[in-house]
Every structure is written in structure tokens, then in C-alpha cells.
BAKOLNU-674352 format. One line per 4 residues: number of its first residue (from 0); for each residue z negated, x negated, y of N, C-alpha, C, O. Coordinates in pm, whole numbers, plus 32768, in hexadecimal, padded with zeros to 4 digits. Example, Ala and Ser with C-alpha at 12.3 -4.5 7.8 and 13.67 -1.06 7.14 Angstrom:
<nodes>
0> 7CF4/7AD9/7DC7/7CF4/7B32/7E3E/7CF4/7AD8/7EB6/7CB2/7A70/7EB4; 7D3C/7AFB/7F1F/7D36/7AA9/7F96/7CED/7AF6/8003/7CDC/7AC3/8072
</nodes>
This chain:
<nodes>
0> 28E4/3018/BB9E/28BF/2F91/BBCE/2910/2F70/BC4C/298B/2F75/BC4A; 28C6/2F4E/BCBD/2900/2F26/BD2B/296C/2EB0/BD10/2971/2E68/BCAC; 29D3/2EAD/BD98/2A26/2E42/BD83/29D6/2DA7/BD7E/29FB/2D42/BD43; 2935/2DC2/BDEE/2939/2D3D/BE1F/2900/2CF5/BD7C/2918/2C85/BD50
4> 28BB/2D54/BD49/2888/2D21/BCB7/28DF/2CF6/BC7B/28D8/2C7D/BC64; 2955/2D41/BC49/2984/2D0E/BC1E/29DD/2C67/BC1F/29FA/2C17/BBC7; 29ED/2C6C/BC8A/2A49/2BF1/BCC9/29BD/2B6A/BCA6/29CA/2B00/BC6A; 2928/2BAE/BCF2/28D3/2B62/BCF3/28B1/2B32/BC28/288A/2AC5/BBFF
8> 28C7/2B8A/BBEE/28A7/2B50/BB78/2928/2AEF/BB08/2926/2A93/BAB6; 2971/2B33/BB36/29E6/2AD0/BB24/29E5/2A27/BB5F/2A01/29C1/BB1F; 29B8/2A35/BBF1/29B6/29B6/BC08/294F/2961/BBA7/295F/28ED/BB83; 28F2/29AA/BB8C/2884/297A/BB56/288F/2961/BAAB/2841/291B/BA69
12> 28D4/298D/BA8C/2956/2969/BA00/29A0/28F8/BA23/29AD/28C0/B9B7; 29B5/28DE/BA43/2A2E/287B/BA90/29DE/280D/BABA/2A01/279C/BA9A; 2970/2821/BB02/2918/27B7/BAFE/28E2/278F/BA5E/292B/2745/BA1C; 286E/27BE/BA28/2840/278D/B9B7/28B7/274B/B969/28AA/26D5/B94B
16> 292F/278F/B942/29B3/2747/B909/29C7/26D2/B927/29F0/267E/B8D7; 29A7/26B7/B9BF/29F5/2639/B9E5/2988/25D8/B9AC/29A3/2571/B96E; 2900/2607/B9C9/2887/25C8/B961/289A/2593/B8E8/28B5/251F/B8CA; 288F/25DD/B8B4/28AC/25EA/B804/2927/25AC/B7E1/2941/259E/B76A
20> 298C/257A/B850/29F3/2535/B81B/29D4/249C/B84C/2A24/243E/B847; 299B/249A/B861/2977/23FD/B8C0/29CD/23FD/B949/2A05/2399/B974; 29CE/2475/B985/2A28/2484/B9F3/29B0/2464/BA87/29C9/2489/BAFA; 2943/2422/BA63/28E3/2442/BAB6/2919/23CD/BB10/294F/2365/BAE9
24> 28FC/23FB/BBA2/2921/2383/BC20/28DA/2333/BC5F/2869/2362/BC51; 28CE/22AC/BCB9/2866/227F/BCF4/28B1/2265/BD6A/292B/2256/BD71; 283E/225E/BDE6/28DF/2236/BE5E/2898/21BD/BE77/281E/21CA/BE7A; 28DB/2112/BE92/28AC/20A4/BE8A/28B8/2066/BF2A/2927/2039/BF45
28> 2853/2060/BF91/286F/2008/C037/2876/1F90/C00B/2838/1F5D/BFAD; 28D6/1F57/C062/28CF/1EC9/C03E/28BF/1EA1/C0C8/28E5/1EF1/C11E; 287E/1E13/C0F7/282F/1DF6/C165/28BE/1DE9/C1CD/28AD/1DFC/C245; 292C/1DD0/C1A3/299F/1DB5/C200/29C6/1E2F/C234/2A0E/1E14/C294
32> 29C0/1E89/C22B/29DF/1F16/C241/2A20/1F57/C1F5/2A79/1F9A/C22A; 2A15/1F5D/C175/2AA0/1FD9/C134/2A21/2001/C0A7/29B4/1FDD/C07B; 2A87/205D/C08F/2A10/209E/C00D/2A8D/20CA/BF92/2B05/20B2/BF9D; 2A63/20F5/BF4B/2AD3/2107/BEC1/2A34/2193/BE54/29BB/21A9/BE54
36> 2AB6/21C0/BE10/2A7C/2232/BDCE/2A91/21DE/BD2D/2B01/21BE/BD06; 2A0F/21C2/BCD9/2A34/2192/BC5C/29DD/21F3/BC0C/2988/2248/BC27; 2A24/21B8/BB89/299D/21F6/BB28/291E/2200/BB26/28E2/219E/BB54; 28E4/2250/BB01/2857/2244/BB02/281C/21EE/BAA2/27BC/21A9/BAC1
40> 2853/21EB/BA23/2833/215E/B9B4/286C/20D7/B9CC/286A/2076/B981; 289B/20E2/BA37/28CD/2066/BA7C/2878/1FFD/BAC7/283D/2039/BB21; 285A/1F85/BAC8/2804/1F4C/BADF/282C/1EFC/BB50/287F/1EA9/BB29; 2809/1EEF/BC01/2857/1E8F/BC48/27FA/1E25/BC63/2787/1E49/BC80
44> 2811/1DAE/BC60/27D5/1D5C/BC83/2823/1D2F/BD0A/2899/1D1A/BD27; 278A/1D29/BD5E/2774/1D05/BE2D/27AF/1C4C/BE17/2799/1C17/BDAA; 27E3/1C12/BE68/27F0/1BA9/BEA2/2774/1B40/BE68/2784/1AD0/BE36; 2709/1B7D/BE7B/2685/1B1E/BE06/26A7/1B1C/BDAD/26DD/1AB8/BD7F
48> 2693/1B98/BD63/2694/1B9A/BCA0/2722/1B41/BCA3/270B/1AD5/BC6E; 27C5/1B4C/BCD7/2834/1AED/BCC6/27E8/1A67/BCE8/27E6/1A2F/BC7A; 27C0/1A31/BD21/2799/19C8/BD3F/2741/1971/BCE7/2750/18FA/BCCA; 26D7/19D0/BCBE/2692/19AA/BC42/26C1/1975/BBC6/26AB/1905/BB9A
52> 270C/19E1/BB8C/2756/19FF/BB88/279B/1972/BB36/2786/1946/BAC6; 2809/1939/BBBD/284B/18DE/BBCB/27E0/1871/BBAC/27F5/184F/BB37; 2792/183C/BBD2/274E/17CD/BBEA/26E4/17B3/BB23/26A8/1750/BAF9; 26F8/182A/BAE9/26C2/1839/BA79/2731/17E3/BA00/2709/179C/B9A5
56> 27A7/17FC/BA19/2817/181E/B9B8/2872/1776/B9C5/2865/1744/BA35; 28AA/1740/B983/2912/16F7/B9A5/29A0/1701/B92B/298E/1701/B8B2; 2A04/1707/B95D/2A80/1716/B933/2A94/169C/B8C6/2A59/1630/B8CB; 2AFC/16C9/B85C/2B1C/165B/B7F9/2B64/15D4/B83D/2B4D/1560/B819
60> 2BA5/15F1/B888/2BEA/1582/B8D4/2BA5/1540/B94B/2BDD/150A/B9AA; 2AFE/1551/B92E/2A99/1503/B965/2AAA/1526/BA22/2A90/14C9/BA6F; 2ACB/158E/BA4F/2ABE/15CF/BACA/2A72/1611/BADC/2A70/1678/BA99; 2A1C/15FD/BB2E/29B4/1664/BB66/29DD/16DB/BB8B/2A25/16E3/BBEF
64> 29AE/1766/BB34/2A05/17E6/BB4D/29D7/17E7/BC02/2A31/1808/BC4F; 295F/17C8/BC34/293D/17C0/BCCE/29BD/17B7/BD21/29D0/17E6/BD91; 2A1D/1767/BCCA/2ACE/1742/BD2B/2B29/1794/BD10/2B9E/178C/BD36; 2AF9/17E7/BCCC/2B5C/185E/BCA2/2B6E/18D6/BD24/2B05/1903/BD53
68> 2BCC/18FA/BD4A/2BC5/193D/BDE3/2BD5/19F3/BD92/2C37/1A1F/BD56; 2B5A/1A35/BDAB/2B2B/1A86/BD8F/2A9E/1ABF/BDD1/2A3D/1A78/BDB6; 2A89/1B1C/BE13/2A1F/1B63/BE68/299A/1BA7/BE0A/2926/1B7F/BDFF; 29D2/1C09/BDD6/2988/1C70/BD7D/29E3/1C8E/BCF9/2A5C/1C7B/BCE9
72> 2997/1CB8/BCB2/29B5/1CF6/BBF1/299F/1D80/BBFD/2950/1DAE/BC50; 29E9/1DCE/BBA4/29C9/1E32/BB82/29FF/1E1A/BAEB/2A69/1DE2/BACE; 2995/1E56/BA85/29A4/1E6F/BA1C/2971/1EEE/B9C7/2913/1F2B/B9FB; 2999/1F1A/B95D/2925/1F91/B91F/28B1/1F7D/B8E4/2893/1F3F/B87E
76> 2886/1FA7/B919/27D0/1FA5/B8CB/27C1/1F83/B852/2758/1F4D/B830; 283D/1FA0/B7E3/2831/1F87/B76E/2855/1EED/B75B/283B/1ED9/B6E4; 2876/1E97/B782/28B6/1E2F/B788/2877/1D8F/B7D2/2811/1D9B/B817; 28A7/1D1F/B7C6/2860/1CD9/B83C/28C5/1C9F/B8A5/2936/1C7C/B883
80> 28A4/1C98/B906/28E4/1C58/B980/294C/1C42/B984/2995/1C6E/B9DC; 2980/1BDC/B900/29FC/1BAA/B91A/2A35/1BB8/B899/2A6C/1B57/B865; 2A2D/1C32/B85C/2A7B/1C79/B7DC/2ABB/1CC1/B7FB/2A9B/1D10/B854; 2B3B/1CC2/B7B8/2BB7/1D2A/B7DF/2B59/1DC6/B7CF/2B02/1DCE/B779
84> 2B72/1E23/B817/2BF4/1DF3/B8C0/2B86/1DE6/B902/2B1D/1E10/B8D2; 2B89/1DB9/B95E/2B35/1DAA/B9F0/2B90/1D75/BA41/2BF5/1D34/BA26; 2B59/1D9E/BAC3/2BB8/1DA4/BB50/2B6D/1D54/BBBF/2AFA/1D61/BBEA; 2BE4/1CED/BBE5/2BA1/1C81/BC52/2BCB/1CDB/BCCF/2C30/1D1E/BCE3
88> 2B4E/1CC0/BD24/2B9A/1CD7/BDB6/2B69/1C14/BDF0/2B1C/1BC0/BDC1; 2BCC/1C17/BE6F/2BF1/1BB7/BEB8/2BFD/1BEC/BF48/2C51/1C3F/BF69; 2B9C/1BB4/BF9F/2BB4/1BF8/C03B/2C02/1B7B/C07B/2BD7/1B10/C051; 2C5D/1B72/C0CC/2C9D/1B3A/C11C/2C83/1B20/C1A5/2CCE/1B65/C1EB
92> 2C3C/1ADC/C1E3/2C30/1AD0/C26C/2C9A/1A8B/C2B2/2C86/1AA5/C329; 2CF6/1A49/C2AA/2D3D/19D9/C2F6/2D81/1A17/C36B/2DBE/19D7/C3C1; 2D6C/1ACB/C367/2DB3/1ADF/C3EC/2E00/1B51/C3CF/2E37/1B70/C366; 2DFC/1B84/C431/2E92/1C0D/C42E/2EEB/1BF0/C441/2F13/1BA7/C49C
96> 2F46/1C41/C3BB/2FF4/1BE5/C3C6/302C/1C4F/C41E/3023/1CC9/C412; 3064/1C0B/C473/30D4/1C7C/C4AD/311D/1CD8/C47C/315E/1CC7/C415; 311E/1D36/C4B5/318E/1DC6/C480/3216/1D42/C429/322D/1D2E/C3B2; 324F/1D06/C4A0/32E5/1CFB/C489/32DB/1C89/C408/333D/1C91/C3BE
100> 3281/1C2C/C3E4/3271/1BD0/C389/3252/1C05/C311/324F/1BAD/C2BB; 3233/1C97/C2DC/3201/1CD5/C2A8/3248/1CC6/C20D/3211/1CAF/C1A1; 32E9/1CDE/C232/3343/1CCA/C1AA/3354/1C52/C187/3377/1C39/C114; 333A/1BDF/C1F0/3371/1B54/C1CB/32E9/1B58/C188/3301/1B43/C111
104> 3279/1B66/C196/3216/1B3D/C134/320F/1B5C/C0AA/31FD/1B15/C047; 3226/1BFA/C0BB/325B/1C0C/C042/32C0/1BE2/BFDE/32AA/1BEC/BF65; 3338/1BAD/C013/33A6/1B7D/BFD3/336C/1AF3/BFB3/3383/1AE0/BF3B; 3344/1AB4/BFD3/32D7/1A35/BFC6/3269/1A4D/BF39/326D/1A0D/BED0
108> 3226/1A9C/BF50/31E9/1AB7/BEDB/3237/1AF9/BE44/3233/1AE0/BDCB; 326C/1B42/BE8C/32D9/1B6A/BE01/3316/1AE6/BDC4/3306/1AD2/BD4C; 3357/1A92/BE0C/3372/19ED/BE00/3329/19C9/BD8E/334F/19CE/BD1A; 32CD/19AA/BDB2/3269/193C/BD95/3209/19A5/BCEC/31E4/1972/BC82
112> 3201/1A13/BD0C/31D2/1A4D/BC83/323D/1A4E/BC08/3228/1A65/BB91; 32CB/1A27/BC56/3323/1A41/BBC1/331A/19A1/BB86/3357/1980/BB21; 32CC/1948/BBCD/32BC/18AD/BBB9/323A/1891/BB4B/320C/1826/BB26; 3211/1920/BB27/3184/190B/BB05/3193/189D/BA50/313D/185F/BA10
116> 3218/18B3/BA3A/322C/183A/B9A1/320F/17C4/B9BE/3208/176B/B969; 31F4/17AD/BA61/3212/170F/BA69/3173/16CE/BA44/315E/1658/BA29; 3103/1744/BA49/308C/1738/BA4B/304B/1724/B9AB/3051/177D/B957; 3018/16B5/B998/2FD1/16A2/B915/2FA5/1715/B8F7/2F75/176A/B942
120> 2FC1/1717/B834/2F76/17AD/B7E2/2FD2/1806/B801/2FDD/184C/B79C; 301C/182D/B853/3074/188A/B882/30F3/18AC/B829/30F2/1854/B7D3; 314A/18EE/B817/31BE/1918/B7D3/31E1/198D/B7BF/3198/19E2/B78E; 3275/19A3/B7EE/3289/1A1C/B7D4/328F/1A79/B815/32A1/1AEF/B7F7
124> 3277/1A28/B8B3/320D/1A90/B911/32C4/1AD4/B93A/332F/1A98/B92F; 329F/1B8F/B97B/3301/1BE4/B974/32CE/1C43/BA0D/3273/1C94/B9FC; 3308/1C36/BA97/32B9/1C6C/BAC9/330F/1D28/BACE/337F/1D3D/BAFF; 32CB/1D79/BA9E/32B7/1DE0/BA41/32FA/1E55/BAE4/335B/1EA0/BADC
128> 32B9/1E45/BB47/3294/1EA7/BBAE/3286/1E4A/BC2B/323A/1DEA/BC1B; 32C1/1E56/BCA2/32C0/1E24/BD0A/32EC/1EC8/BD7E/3350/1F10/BD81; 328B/1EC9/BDBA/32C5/1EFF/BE4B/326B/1F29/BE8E/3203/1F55/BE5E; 3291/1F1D/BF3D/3226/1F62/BFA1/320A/1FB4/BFD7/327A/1FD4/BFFF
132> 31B5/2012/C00D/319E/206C/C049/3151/206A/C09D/30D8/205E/C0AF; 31DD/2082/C0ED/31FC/2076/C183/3159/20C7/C1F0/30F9/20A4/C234; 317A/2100/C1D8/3120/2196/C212/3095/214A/C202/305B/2120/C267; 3060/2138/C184/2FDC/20EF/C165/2FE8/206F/C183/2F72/2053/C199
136> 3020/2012/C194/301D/1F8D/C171/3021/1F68/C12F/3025/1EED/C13C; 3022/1F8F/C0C5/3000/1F87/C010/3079/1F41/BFC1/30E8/1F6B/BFA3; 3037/1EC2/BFAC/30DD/1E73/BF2B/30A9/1E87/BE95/3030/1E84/BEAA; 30B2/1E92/BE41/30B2/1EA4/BDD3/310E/1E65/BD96/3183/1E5A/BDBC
140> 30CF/1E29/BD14/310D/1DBC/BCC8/30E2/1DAC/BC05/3083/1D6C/BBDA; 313A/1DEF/BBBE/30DF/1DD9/BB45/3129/1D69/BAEC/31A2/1D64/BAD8; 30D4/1D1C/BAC0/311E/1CAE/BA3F/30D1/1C9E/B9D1/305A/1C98/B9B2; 314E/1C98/B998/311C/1C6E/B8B4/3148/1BEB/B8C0/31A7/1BBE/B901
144> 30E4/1BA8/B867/30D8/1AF5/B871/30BC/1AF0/B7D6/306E/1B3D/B79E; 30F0/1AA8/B7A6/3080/1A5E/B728/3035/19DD/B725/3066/196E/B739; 2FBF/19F6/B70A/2F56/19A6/B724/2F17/198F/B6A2/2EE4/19E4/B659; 2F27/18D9/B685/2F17/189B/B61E/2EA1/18D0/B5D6/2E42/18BA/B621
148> 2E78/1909/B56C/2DF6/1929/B52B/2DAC/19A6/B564/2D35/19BD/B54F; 2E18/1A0A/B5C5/2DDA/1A58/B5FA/2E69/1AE3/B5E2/2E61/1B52/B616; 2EBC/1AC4/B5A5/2F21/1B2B/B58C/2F84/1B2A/B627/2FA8/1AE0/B681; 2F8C/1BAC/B5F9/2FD2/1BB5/B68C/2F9F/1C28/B6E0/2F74/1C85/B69C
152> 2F9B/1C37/B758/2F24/1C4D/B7B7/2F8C/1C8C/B84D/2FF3/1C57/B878; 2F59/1CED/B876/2F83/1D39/B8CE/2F04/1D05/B956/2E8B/1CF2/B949; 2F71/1CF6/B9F4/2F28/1CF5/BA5F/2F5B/1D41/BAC7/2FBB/1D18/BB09; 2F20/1DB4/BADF/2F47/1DF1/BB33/2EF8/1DD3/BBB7/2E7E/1DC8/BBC2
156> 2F6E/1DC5/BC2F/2F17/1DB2/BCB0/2F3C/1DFD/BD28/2FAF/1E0E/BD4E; 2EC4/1E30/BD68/2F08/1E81/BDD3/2E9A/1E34/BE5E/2E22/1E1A/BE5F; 2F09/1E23/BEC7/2EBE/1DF4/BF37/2EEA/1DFA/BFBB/2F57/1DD3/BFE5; 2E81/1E34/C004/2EB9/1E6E/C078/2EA0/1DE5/C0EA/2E59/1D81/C0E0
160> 2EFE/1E17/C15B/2EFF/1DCF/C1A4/2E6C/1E06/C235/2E6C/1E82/C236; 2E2E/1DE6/C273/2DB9/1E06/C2B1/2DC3/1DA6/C320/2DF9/1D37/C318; 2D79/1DEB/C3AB/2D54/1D9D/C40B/2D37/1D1C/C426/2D48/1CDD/C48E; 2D06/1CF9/C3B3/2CBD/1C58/C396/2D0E/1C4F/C364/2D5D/1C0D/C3A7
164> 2D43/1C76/C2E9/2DB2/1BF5/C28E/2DE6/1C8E/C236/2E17/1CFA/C258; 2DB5/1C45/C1A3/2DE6/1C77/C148/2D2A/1CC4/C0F3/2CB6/1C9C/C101; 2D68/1D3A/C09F/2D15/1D44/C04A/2D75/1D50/BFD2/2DE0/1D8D/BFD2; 2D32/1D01/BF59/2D70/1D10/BED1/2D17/1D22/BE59/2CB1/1CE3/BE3E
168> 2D61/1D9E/BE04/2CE9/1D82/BDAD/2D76/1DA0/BD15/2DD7/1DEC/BD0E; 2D37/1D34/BCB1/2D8E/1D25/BC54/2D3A/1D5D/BBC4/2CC4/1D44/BBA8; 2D7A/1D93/BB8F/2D72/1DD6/BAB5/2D66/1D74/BA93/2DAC/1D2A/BAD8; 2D1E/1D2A/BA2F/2D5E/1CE2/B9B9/2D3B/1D24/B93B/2CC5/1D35/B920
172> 2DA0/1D4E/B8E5/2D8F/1D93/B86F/2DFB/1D8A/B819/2E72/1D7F/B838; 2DB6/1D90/B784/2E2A/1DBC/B718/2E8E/1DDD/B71D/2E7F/1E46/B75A; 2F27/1DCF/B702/2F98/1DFF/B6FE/2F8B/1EAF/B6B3/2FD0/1F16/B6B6; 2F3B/1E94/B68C/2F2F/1F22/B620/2EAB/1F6E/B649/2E8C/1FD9/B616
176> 2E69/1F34/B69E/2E28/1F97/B6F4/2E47/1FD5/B791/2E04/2029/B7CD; 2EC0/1F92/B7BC/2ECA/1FB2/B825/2F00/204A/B85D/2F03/2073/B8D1; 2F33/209B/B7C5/2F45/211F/B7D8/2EB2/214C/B807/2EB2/2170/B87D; 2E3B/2153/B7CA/2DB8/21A3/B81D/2DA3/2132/B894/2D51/2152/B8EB
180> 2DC6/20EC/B89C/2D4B/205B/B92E/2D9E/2066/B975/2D6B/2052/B9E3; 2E23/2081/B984/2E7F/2076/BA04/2E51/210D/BA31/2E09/2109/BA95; 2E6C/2194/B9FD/2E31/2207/BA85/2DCC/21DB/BA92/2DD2/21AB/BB04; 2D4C/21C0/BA5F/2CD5/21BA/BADE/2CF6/215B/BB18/2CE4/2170/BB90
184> 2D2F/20D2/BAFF/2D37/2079/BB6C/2D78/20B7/BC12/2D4A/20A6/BC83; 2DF3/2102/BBE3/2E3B/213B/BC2D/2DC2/218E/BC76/2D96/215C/BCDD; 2D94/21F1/BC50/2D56/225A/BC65/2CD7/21FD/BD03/2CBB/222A/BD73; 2CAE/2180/BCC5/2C50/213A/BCF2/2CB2/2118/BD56/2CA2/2173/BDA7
188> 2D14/20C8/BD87/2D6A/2076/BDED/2D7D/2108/BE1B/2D3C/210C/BE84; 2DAF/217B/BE07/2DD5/2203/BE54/2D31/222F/BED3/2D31/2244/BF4D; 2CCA/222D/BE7A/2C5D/221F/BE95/2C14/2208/BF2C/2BC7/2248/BF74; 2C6C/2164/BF34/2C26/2137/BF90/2C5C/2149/C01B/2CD2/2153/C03F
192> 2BBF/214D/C081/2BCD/2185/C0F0/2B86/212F/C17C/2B0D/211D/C188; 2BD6/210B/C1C8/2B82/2097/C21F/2B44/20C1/C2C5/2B73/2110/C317; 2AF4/2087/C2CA/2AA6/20A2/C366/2B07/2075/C3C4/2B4F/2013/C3B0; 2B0C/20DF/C45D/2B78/209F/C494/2B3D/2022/C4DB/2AC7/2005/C4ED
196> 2BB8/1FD8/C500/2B91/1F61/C517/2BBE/1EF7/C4C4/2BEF/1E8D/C4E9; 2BA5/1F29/C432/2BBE/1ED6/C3D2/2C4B/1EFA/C37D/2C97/1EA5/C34C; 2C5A/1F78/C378/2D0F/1FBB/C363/2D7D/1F90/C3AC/2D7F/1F9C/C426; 2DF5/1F4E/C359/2E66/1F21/C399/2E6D/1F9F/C430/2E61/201A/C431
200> 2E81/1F48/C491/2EC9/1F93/C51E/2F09/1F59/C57E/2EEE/1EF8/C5C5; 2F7B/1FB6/C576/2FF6/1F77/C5F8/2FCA/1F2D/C653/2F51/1F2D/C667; 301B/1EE1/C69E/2FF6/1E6F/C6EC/306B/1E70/C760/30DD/1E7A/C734; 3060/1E6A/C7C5/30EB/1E4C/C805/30D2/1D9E/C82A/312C/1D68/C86A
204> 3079/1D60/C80B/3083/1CE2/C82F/30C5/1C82/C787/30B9/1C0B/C76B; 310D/1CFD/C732/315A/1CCF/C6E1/31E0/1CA3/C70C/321F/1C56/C6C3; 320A/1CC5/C76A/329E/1CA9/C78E/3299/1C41/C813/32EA/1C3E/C870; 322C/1BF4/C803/3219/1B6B/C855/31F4/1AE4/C80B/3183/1ABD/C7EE
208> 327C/1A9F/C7F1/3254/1A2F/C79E/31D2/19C7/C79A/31C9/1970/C744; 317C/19DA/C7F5/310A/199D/C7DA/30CC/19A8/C799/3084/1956/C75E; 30DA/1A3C/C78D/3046/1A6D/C712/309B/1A52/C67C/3064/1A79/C615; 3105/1A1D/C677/3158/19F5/C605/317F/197C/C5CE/31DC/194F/C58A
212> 310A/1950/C60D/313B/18C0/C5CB/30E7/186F/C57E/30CF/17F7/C58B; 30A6/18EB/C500/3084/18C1/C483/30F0/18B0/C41F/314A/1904/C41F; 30F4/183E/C3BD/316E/183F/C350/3148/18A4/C2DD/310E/187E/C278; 3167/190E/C2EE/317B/19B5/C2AE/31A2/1959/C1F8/3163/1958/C18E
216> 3230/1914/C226/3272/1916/C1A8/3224/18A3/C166/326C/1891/C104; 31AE/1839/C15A/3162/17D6/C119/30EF/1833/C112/30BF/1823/C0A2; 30A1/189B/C15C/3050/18F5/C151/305B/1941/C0C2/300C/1939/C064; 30CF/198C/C0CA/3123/19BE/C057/3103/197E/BFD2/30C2/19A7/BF72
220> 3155/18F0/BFEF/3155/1883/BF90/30C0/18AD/BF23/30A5/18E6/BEB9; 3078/185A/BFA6/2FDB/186F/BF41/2F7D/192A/BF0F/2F36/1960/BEBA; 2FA9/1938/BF5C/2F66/19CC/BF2A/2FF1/1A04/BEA3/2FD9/1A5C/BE51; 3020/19EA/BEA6/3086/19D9/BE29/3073/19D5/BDAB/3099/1A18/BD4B
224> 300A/1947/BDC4/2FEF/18EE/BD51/2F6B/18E3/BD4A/2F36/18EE/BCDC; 2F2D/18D0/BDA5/2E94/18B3/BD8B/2E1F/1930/BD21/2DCF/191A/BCC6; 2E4B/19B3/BD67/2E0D/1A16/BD24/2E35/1A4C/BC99/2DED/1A94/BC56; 2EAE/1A23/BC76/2ED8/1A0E/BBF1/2EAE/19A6/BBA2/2E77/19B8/BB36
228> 2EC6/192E/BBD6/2EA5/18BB/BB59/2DE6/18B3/BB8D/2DBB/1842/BB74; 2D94/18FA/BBBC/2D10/18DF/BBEF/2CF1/1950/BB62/2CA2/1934/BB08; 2D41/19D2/BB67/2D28/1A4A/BAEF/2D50/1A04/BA88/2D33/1A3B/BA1E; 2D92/1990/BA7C/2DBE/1964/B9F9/2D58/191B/B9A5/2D47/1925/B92C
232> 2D00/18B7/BA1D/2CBE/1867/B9EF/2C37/18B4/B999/2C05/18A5/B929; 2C19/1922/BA2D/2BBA/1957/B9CB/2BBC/1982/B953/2B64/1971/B8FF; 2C35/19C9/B944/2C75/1A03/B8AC/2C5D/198E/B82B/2C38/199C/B7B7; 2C8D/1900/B88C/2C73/1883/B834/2BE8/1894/B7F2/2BD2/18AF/B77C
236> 2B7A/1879/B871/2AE5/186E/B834/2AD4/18D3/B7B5/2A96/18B4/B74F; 2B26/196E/B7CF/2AB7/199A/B77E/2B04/19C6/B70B/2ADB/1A25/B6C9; 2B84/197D/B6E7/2BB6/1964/B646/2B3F/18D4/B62C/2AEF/18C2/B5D0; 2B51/18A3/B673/2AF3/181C/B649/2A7C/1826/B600/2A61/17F2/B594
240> 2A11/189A/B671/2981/1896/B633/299D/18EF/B5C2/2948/18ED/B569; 2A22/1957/B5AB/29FD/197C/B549/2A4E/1920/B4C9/2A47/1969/B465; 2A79/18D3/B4B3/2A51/1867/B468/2A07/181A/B43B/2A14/17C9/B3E0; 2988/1841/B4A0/2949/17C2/B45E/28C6/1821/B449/2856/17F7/B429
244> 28EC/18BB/B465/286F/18CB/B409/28AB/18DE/B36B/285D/18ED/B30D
</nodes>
């Protein structure tokens, strides 16, 4: 048997395997420019279906999930929308942060996520994993919270910094599922890949205070807090509806 057969049928082992294990892939465009590699039993819902979505649903604490700052869902096929785990993304337009503002934002957000007790339903919260990468842009952030009637609950978030702003996309899942949902999440944030244009890139009009005189550290502030207690609320709705079936 030739080498190329062989190598060629091996791959082809290696494929069906990855089949047969639910290892199958989908690659997902999103209209802003970047794409991500998810499951194939993974279900994403476009900017409509979220929207729908939103405008269908309302939260126990009588908020329109519509105010919840969230872009697109991904969930598994086996599951619905907003059943553990499923993963929010959030696109950021407000602007490209400068190279040099880069850590103060971060130190800002690290801030403001260890604040997350101050937020109704909340307790307990532990932030688990903090750090950035440099090279990618990439901050990463994971926290365990306990959440009234919902146990306690793992959020892992990874979000890069981009031309326009920010992209973020956050876990919400089981404390006791997050051994299998954190690698693919990971696997998914490793994944993603952006059109240029839209990929963080050097600037030399960073080291001219004009283009710096957005407040980085109140920016911080809210991206801190908003995409956490926005994942909280939803978490709220859907201990709720399942109460009342």
C-alpha cells in the first residue's frame, strides 16, 4: 500500500471520528467582519432571530430583554436559546481604543467585574481568571456567581479589542458543566478570525492626544458591568419561566 493511501485513509479515519464524536464544525460570517469556527449542533442566531427574539420574551423584573446589550446567541441544537449554556456575543462600535489606553481599560473592567455583588440576584461572585493577550488583543475573564434559584453559574468571557471597538462574546453555564462548555467555548474565541480593516491595527496617530480624548476609564466602567448584569438578567428570565411552567 502506497504511502499516499495510507496517510489518505487515515485522514479519512480521523475525519468520520471527529463525526461520530460530535466533533463536526460550522464556520459562522458575521455581517461586521469576523467569523468563528463552532459546532455543527450548535445553533447561531443573526441579529434578527436576537431581536425577535428579544421583542418576544420579557424578564421577571419586568425589562424588556430588547435592553439587554447582546448581538447574537449561540446555543446547541438540543436546547433553547436561553438554556444553559449558551453564548452571548456583543459587538462594540464606540470606536478604536488606542494601543496606549489599552491596560487602563482593562484595569477598569477588572474593577468593576469584581463589583458584580453589588448587582441584584448576585452573590458570591469570584472572578476565577483574568488576563490579556497582548499579541491578539484578547482579555479574557472567567467568573462563578451565585444566582438566586439558579445555583451557581460560571461566565466565561473573552473579548477582543478591534478597529471599531470591542468584540465580546460571553459562556453562561453550570458550575458543573463548565469542565465540557469552557474548551469549546475556548476552542470557539481561539477560532475567530477578522477581515482586515476590521482587526485591531497599529496606529501612529496613537501617540497624539487628540485621538485620546475618549474617557477609556468610564468606558471600562460600563463594559464592566453592563454585559454581566445584561447575562444576569437573562439568566433571571429563564429561572423565572421555568417556574411557572
Amino acid at each position: 500500500m502506497s504511502c499516499f493511501r495510507v496517510v489518505f485513509l487515515s485522514l479519512v479515519c480521523v475525519a468520520c471520528c471527529a463525526v461520530s464524536t460530535g466533533l463536526a464544525q460550522q464556520s459562522v460570517s458575521f455581517d461586521e467582519g469576523f467569523r468563528l469556527t463552532a459546532p455543527q449542533n450548535w445553533v447561531v442566531l443573526d441579529r434578527e432571530g436576537a431581536g425577535k427574539m428579544k421583542e418576544e420574551v420579557t424578564g421577571s423584573n419586568g425589562q424588556d430583554l430588547k435592553d439587554i446589550p447582546f448581538d447574537y446567541v449561540l446555543y446547541p441544537r438540543s436546547g433553547a436559546p436561553l438554556d444553559y449554556p449558551y453564548i452571548l456575543v456583543r459587538v462594540h462600535d464606540q470606536g478604536r481604543v488606542p494601543e496606549p489606553e489599552i491596560q487602563q481599560m482593562n484595569s477598569q473592567i477588572k474593577a468593576n467585574l469584581k463589583k458584580s455583588d453589588s448587582a441584584e440576584h448576585i452573590a458570591n461572585s469570584t472572578l476565577s481568571d483574568f488576563h490579556y493577550e497582548a499579541q491578539r488583543r484578547l482579555l479574557r475573564a472567567d467568573m462563578d456567581f451565585a444566582l438566586k434559584g439558579a445555583g451557581t453559574l460560571r461566565m466565561a468571557n473573552a473579548m477582543y479589542y478591534t478597529n471599531n471597538g470591542l468584540l465580546q462574546l460571553s459562556l453562561f453555564c453550570h458550575e458543573d458543566e463548565s469542565p465540557t462548555c469552557q474548551p469549546k467555548f475556548k476552542r470557539m474565541v481561539d477560532s475567530v478570525r477578522m477581515e482586515e480593516g476590521y482587526g485591531y491595527a497599529k496606529s501612529k496617530l496613537d501617540q497624539y492626544p487628540l485621538f485620546r480624548g475618549i474617557n477609556f476609564r468610564e468606558l471600562g466602567r460600563v463594559l464592566g458591568t453592563s454585559f454581566a448584569i445584561g447575562g444576569v438578567l437573562v439568566l433571571i428570565y429563564v429561572v423565572f419561566m421555568r417556574r411557572k411552567k
